[in-house]
C-alpha positions as CSV (number, residue, x, y, z in Angstrom):
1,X,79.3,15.3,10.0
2,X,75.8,14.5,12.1
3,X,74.0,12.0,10.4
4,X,70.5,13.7,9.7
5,X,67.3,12.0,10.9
6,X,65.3,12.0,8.1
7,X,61.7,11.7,9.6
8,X,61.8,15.2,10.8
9,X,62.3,16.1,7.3
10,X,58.3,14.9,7.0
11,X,55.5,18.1,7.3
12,X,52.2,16.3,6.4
13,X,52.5,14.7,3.0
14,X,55.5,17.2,2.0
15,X,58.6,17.5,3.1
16,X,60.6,20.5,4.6
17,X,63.7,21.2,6.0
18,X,66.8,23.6,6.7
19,X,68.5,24.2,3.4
20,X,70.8,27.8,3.8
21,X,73.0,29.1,6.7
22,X,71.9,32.2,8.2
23,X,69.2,31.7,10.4
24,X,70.5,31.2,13.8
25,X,70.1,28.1,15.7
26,X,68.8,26.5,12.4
27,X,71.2,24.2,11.0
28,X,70.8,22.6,7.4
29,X,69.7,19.2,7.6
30,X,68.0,19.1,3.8
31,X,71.3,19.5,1.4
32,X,72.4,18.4,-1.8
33,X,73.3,14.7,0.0
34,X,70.0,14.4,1.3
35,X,68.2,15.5,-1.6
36,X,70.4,12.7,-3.6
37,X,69.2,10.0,-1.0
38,X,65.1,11.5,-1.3
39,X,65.6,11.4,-5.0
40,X,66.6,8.0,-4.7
41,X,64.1,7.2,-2.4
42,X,61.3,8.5,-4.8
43,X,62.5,6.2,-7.6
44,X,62.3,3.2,-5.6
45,X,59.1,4.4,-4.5
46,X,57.8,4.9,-8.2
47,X,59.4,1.7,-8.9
48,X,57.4,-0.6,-7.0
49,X,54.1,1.0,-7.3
50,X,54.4,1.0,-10.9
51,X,56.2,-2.3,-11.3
52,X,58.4,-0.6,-13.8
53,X,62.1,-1.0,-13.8
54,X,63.4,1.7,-12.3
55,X,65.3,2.3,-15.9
56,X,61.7,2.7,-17.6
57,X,60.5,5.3,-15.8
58,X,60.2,9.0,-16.7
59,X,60.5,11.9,-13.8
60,X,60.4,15.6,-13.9
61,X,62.0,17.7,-11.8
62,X,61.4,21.2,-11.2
63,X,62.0,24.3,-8.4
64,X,61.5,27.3,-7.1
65,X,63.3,30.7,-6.9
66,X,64.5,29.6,-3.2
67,X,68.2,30.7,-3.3
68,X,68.8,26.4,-2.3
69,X,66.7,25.4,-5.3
70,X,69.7,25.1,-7.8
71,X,71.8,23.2,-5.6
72,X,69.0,21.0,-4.3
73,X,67.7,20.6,-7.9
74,X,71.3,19.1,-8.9
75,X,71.5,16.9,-5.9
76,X,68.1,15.5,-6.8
77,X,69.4,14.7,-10.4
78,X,72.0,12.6,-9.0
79,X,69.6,10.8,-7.2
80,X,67.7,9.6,-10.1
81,X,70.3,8.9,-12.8
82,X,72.3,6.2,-11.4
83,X,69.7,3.9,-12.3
84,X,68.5,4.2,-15.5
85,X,65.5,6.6,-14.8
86,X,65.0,9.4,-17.4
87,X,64.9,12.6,-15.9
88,X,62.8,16.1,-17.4
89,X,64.8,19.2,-16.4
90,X,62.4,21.7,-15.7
91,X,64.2,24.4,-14.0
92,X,61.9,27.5,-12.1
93,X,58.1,25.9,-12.3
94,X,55.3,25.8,-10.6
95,X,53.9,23.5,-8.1
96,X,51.1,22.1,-10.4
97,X,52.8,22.2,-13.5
98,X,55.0,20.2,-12.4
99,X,52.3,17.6,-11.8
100,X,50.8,18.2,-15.3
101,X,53.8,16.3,-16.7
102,X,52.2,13.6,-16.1
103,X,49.5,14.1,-17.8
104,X,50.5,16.2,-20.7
105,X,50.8,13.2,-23.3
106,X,54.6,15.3,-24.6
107,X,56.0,14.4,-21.5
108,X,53.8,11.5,-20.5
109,X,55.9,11.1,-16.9
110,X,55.5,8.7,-14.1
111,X,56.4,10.8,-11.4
112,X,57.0,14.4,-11.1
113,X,59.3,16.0,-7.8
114,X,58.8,19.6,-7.2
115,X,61.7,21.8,-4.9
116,X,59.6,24.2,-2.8
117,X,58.8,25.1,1.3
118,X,56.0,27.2,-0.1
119,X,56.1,30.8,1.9
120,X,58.5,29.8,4.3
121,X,61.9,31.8,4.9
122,X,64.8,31.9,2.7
123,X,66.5,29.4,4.2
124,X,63.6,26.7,4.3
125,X,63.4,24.3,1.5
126,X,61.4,21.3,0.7
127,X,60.2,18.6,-1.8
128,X,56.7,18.0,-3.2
129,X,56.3,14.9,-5.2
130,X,53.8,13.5,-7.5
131,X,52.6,10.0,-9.4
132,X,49.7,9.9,-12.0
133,X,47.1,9.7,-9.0
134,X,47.9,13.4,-7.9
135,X,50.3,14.1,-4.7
136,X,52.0,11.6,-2.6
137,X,50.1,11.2,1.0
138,X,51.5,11.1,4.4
139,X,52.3,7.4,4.4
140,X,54.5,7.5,0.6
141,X,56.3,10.3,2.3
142,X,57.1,8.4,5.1
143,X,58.3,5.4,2.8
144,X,60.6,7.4,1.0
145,X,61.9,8.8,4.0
146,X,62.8,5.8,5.4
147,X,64.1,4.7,2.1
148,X,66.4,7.3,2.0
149,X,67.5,6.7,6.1
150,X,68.0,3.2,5.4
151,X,70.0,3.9,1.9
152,X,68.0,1.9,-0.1
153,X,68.0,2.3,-4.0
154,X,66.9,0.8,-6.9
155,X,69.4,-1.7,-8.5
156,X,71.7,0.4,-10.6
157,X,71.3,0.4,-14.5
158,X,73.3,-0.7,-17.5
159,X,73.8,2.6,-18.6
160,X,72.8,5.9,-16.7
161,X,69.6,7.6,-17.4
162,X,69.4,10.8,-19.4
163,X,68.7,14.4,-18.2
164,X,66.7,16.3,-20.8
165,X,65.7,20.8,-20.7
166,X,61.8,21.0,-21.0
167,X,59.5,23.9,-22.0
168,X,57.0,22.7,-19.4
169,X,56.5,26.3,-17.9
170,X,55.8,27.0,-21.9
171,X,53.4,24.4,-22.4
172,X,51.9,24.7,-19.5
173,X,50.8,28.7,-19.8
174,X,49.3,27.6,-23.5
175,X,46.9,25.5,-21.8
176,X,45.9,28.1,-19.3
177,X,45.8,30.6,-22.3
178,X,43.5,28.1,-24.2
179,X,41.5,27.2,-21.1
180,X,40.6,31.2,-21.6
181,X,39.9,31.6,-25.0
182,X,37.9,28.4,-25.1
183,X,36.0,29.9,-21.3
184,X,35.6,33.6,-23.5
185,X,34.1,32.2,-26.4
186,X,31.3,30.1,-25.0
187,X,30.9,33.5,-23.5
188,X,31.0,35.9,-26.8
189,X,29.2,33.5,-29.2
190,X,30.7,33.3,-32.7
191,X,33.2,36.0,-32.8
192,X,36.1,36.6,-34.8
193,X,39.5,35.0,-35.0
194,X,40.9,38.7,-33.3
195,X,38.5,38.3,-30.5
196,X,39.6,34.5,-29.4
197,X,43.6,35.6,-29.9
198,X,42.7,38.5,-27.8
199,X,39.9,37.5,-25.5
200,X,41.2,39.4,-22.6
201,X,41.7,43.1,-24.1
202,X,40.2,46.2,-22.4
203,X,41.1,44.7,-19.3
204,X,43.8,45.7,-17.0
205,X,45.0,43.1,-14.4
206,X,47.4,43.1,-11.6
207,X,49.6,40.3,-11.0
208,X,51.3,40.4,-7.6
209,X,54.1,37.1,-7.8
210,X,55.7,38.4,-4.9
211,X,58.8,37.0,-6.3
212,X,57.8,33.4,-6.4
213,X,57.4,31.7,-9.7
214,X,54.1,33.0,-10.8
215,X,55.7,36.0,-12.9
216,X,54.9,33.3,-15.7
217,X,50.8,34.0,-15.5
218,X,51.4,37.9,-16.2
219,X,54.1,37.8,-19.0
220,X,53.3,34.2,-20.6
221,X,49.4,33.9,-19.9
222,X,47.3,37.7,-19.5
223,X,50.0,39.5,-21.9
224,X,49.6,36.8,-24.8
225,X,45.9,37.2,-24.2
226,X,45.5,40.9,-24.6
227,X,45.0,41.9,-21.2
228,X,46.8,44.9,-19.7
229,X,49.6,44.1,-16.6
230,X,51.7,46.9,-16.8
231,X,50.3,47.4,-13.3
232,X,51.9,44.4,-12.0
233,X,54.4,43.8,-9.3
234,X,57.4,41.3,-8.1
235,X,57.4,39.2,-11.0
236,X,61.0,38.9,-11.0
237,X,61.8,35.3,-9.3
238,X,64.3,36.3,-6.2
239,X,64.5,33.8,-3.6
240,X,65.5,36.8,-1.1
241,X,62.0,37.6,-1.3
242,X,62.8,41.1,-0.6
243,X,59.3,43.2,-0.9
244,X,56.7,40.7,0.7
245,X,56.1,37.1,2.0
246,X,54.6,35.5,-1.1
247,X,51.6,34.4,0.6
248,X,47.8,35.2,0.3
249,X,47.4,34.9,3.8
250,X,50.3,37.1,4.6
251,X,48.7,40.6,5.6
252,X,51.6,43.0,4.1
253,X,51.0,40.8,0.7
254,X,47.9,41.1,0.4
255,X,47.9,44.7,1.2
256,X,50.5,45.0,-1.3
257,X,48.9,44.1,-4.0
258,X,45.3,46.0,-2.6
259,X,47.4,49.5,-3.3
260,X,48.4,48.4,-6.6
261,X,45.0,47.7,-8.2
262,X,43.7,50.7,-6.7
263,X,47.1,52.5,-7.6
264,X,46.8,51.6,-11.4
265,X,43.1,51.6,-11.3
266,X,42.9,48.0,-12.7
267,X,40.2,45.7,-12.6
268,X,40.9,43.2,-10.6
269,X,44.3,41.4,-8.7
270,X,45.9,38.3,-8.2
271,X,48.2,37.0,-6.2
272,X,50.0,33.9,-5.6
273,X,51.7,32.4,-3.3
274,X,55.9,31.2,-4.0
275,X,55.0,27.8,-6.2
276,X,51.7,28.7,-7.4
277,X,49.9,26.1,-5.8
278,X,47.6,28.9,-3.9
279,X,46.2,32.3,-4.9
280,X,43.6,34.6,-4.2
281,X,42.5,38.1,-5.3
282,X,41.5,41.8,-4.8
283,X,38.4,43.4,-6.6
284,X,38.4,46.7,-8.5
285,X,38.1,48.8,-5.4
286,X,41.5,47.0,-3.8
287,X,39.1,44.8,-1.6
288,X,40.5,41.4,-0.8
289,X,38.5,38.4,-2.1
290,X,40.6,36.1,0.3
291,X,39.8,33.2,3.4
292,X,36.2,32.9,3.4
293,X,36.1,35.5,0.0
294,X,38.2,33.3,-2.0
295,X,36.2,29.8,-1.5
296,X,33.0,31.9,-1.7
297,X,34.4,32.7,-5.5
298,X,35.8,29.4,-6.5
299,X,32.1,28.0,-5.4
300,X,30.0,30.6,-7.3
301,X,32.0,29.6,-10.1
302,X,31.7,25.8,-9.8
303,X,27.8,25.9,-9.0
304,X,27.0,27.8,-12.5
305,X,28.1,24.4,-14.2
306,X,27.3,22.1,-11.2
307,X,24.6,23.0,-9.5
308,X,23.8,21.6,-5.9
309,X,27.5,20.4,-5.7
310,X,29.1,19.5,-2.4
311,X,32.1,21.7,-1.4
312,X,34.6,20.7,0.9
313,X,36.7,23.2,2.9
314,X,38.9,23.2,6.1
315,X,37.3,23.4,10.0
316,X,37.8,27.5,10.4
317,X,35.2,28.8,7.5
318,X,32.4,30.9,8.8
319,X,29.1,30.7,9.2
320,X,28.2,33.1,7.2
321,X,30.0,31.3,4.7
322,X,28.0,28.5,5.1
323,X,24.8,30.7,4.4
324,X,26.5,32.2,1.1
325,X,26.9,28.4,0.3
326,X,24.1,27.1,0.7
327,X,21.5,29.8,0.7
328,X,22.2,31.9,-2.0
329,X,24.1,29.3,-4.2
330,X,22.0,26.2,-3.4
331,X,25.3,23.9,-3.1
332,X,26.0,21.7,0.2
333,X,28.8,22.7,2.5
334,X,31.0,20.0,4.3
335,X,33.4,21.6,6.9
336,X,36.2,19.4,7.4
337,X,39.9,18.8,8.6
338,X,42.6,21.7,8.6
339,X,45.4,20.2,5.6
340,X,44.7,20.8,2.2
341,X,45.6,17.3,1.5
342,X,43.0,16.3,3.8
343,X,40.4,18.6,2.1
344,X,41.2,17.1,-0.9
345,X,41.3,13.3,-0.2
346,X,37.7,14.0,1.3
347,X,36.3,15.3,-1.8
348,X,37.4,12.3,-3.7
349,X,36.1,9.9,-0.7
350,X,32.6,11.3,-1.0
351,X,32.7,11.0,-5.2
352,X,33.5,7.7,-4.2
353,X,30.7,7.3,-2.1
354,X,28.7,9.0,-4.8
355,X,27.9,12.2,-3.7
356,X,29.0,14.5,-6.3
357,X,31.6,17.2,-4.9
358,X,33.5,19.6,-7.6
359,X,35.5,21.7,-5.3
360,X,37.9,21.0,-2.2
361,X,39.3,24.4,-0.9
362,X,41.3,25.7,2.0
363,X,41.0,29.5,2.8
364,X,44.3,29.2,2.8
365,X,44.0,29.5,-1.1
366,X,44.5,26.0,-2.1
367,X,41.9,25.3,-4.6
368,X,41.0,21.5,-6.0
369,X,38.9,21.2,-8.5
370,X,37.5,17.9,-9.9
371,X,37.5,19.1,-13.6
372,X,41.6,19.6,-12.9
373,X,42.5,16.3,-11.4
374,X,41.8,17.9,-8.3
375,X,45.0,19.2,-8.3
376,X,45.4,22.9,-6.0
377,X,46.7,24.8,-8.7
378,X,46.8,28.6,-7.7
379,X,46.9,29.4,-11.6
380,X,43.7,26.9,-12.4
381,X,42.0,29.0,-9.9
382,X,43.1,32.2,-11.2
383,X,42.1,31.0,-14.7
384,X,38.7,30.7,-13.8
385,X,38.2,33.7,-12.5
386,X,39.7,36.3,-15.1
387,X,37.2,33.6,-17.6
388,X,34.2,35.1,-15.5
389,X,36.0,38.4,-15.2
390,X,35.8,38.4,-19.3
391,X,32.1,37.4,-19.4
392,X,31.0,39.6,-17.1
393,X,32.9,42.7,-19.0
394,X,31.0,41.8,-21.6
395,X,27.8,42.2,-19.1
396,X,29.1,45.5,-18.2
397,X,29.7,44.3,-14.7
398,X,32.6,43.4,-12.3
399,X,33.9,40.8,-10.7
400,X,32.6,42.1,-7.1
401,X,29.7,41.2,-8.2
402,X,30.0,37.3,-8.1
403,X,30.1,37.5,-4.0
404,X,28.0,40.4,-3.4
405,X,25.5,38.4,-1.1
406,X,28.9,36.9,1.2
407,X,28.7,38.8,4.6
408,X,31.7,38.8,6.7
409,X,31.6,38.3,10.7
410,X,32.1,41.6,13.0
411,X,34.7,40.3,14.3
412,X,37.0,37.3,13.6
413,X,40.2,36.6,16.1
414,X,43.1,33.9,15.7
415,X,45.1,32.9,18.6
416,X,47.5,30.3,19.1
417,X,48.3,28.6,22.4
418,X,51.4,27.0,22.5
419,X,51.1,23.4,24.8
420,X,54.4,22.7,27.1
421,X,53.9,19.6,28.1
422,X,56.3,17.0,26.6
423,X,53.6,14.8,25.5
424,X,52.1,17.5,23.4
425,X,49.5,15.5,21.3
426,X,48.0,13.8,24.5
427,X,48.4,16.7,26.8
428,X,46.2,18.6,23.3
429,X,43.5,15.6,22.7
430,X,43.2,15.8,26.9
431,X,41.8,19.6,26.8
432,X,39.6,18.9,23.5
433,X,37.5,15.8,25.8
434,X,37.3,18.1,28.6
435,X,36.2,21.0,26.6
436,X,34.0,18.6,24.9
437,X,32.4,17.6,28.3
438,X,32.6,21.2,29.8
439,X,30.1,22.1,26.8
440,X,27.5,19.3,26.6
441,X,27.4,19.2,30.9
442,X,27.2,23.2,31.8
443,X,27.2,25.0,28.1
444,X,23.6,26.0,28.6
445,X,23.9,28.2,30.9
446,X,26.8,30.0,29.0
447,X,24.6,30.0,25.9
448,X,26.9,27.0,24.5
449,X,26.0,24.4,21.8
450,X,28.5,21.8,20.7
451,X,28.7,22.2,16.5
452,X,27.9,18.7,14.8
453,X,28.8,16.7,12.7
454,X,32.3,18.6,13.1
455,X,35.7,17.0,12.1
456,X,38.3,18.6,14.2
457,X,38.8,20.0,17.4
458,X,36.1,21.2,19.2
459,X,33.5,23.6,17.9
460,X,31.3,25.4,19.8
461,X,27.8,27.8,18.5
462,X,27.6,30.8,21.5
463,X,23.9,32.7,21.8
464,X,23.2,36.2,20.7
465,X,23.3,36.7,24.7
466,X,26.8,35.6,25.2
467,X,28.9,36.6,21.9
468,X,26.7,35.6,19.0
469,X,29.0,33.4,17.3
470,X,31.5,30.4,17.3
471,X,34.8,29.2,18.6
472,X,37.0,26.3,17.0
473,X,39.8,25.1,19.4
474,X,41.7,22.3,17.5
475,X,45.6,20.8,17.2
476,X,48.2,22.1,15.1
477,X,48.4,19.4,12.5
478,X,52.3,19.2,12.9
479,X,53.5,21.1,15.9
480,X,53.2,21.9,19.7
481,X,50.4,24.6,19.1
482,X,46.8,24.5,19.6
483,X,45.0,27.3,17.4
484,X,41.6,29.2,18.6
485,X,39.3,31.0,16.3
486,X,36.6,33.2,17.2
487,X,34.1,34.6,15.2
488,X,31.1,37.1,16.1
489,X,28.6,38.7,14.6
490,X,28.6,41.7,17.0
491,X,31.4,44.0,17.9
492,X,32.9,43.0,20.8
493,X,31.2,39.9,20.8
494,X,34.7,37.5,20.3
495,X,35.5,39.2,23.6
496,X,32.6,37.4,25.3
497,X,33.3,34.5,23.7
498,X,37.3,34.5,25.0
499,X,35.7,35.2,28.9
500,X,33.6,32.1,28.5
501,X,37.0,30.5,27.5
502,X,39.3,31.9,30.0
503,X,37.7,30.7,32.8
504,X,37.8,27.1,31.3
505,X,41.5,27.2,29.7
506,X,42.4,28.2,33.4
507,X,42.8,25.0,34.5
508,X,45.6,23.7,32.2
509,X,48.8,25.0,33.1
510,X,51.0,23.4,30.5
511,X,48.5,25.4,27.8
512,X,49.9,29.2,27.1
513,X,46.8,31.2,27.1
514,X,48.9,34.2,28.0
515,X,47.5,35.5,24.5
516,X,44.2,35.2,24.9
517,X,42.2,38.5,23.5
């Protein structure tokens, strides 16, 4: 058998690999052996940033539907035992649960490890693992990696550690639930001991799980709570994934779920994406409140407690965004680096610093707020928006209302250029200086203005007379790809924009702009 090279297993401060058969030209390199060795690696990890015995420590363990997840789950287990370290069974969780184990004083764990690629394919799998501090960064992934290349393990216990069921999933939805009565209340004012069981009846919810593992916030959160699902869809956990991607960004999802508010007339939507780590949402009419609409929400609902916070999101939010942000909520926007992990550790740099900032937020749906350990939980999020859903019921208003001053672009265009060159990351950082210099040398006469300060890539403002809007070209964070967005504010305007481009772009034949709108 090939020995596996465990540093492609890395993606960013996760890790991912081939788990299944089935895919051609895909072959498994992230198995039951090396999920033994990364269990492994993680103890030793934990270990010595702890300075605990490996034999004191407590570790969850938890997974997704993913049709590998069993298998890799057991593998993991086997990791861990050997040497003393207690282990927390958690079977199908969620992505942030799993990291609430160690904070939930019942389970009180050191580390947590969570089995998930997220919305990949079937075959994909991966690991997610957590400490006290939050999630592991890009440098503890790489020292577990190599950990588990080299076959290095902590010195083997006396006895073998013990492998215990939990009810996290169970104690987990009674906080959310309690987060929502307690939210409803302030709300209500002195009401009843009915209206706090029951905080969420009269409205009707749709839950679209799109047979991840966030079945749980329908049956075990909005139910409990009085709040009518019957109009929700793919709760059932199938790691086929057989009716859509489970992804907020995935178009079919999110048109999935649009039909089924509208269809069953409910209030409001949510979906999630396969661990629950992301989520975004529809309004009454079966609009989607999603990219720019979903960290416009998340901040409207963070300013009414924090007023003039700083939010952090990724490089590709818009500028009307930016207005919405800071005009009409009176918070301070910081666009930053593609990665949630990267949005996230610069919200906790600048408290640091101390510039207060209560939200980090992708438009990919991860959410991080600073009230939840900044931790992007797709639930938290969801949480705090059927809270304001259930104040503003009692206003006699909907939840539409909470962005009704966010205007979108005309247009808005994503195209990703592939790079051919060998030396991909040099042959990428090559055409971002030039493009750079192209800009500040002869922009003017193309209506061009280099965007600063600005954290990745290169971003470019273009005149009302040549596109009226913006361009980001940046580099994948992981792979051979550089993406472009273009945003106008006029229809056909991303079209001008792509000319301007074109005749630039030309000049690098190891770029693919064969795609190039």
């Amino acid at each position: 058998m090939a020995e596996i090279d465990f540093k492609k297993l890395q993606n960013g401060s996760d890790i991912r690999g081939v788990a299944l058969e089935g895919v051609a030209g895909e072959r498994p390199n992230l198995t039951a052996a090396e999920a033994e060795k990364l269990a492994a690696g993680f103890v030793l990890w934990l270990s010595e940033k702890t300075g605990k015995k490996a034999d004191e420590l407590k570790v969850s363990i938890g997974r997704d539907p993913r049709l590998s997840g069993e298998a890799l789950l057991a593998g993991a287990v086997n990791g861990m035992l050997p040497w003393g370290t207690g282990v927390y069974d958690c079977g199908l969780a969620s992505t942030p649960a799993m990291f609430m184990s160690t904070v939930f004083p019942q389970y009180a764990c050191d580390g947590a490890v969570m089995i998930t690629a997220s919305h990949l394919p079937f075959n994909r799998n991966g690991f997610k693992f957590f400490d006290r501090d939050g999630g592991l960064n890009k440098g503890d992934i790489a020292a577990i990696l190599a950990f588990a290349e080299a076959g290095r393990t902590p010195e083997k216990a006396v006895r073998e550690g013990t492998l215990e069921p939990s009810a996290l999933m169970e104690d987990y939805s009674a906080f959310l639930r309690d987060k929502i009565k307690d939210g409803v209340a302030q709300a209500a004012g002195a009401g009843g001991a009915a209206d706090r069981e029951k905080p969420l009846a009269g409205l009707k919810i749709t839950v679209d799980a799109g047979n991840g593992a966030g079945g749980f916030y329908a049956e075990k959160v909005l139910a409990p709570l009085g709040a009518d699902v019957s109009g929700s869809q793919f709760l059932e956990p199938d790691g086929r994934f057989p009716n859509h991607a489970p992804n907020p960004e995935d178009r079919a999802a999110i048109h999935a779920v649009s039909e089924a508010v509208r269809k069953n007339g409910s209030d409001f939507g949510l979906i999630f994406d396969t661990d629950v780590d992301r989520s975004s949402a529809v309004d009454q009419y079966g609009r989607e409140i999603n990219r720019n609409g979903i960290v416009a929400m998340a901040a409207a609902l963070v300013a009414e407690e924090h007023p003039g916070t700083t939010v952090v999101t990724d490089s590709i939010t818009s500028d009307q965004l930016t207005e919405f942000l800071e005009v009409d909520l009176g918070l301070r926007h910081r666009r930053f680096k593609r990665g949630y992990k990267n949005v996230i550790n610069e919200a906790i740099r600048l408290n640091a610093e101390g510039t207060d900032c209560q939200l980090a937020i992708e438009t990919s749906g991860h959410a991080a707020l600073a009230e939840n350990y900044f931790l992007d939980d797709g639930a938290y999020l969801a949480t705090k928006i059927v809270i304001k859903a259930a104040k503003l019921a009692l206003e006699g208003k909907k939840l539409d209302s909470v962005i009704a001053g966010l205007t979108e672009p005309a247009e808005a265009v994503e195209v990703r250029f592939p790079i051919l060159a060998e030396n991909f990351g040099a042959y990428g950082d090559r055409v971002l200086e030039d493009l750079m210099r192209f800009v500040k040398e002869g922009g003017a006469q193309a209506g061009m203005t280099p965007v600063e300060p600005n954290y990745e890539g290169v971003r470019i403002s273009f005149d009302k007379a040549h596109g009226d809007g913006w361009c980001l070209l940046r580099k994948s964070l992981h792979d051979p790809i550089m993406p472009l967005n273009i945003e106008s504010n006029e229809p056909g305007g991303c079209g001008k924009i792509a000319d301007v481009l074109r005749g630039f772009l030309a000049a690098y034949g190891e770029l693919d702009t064969s795609k190039l709108c």
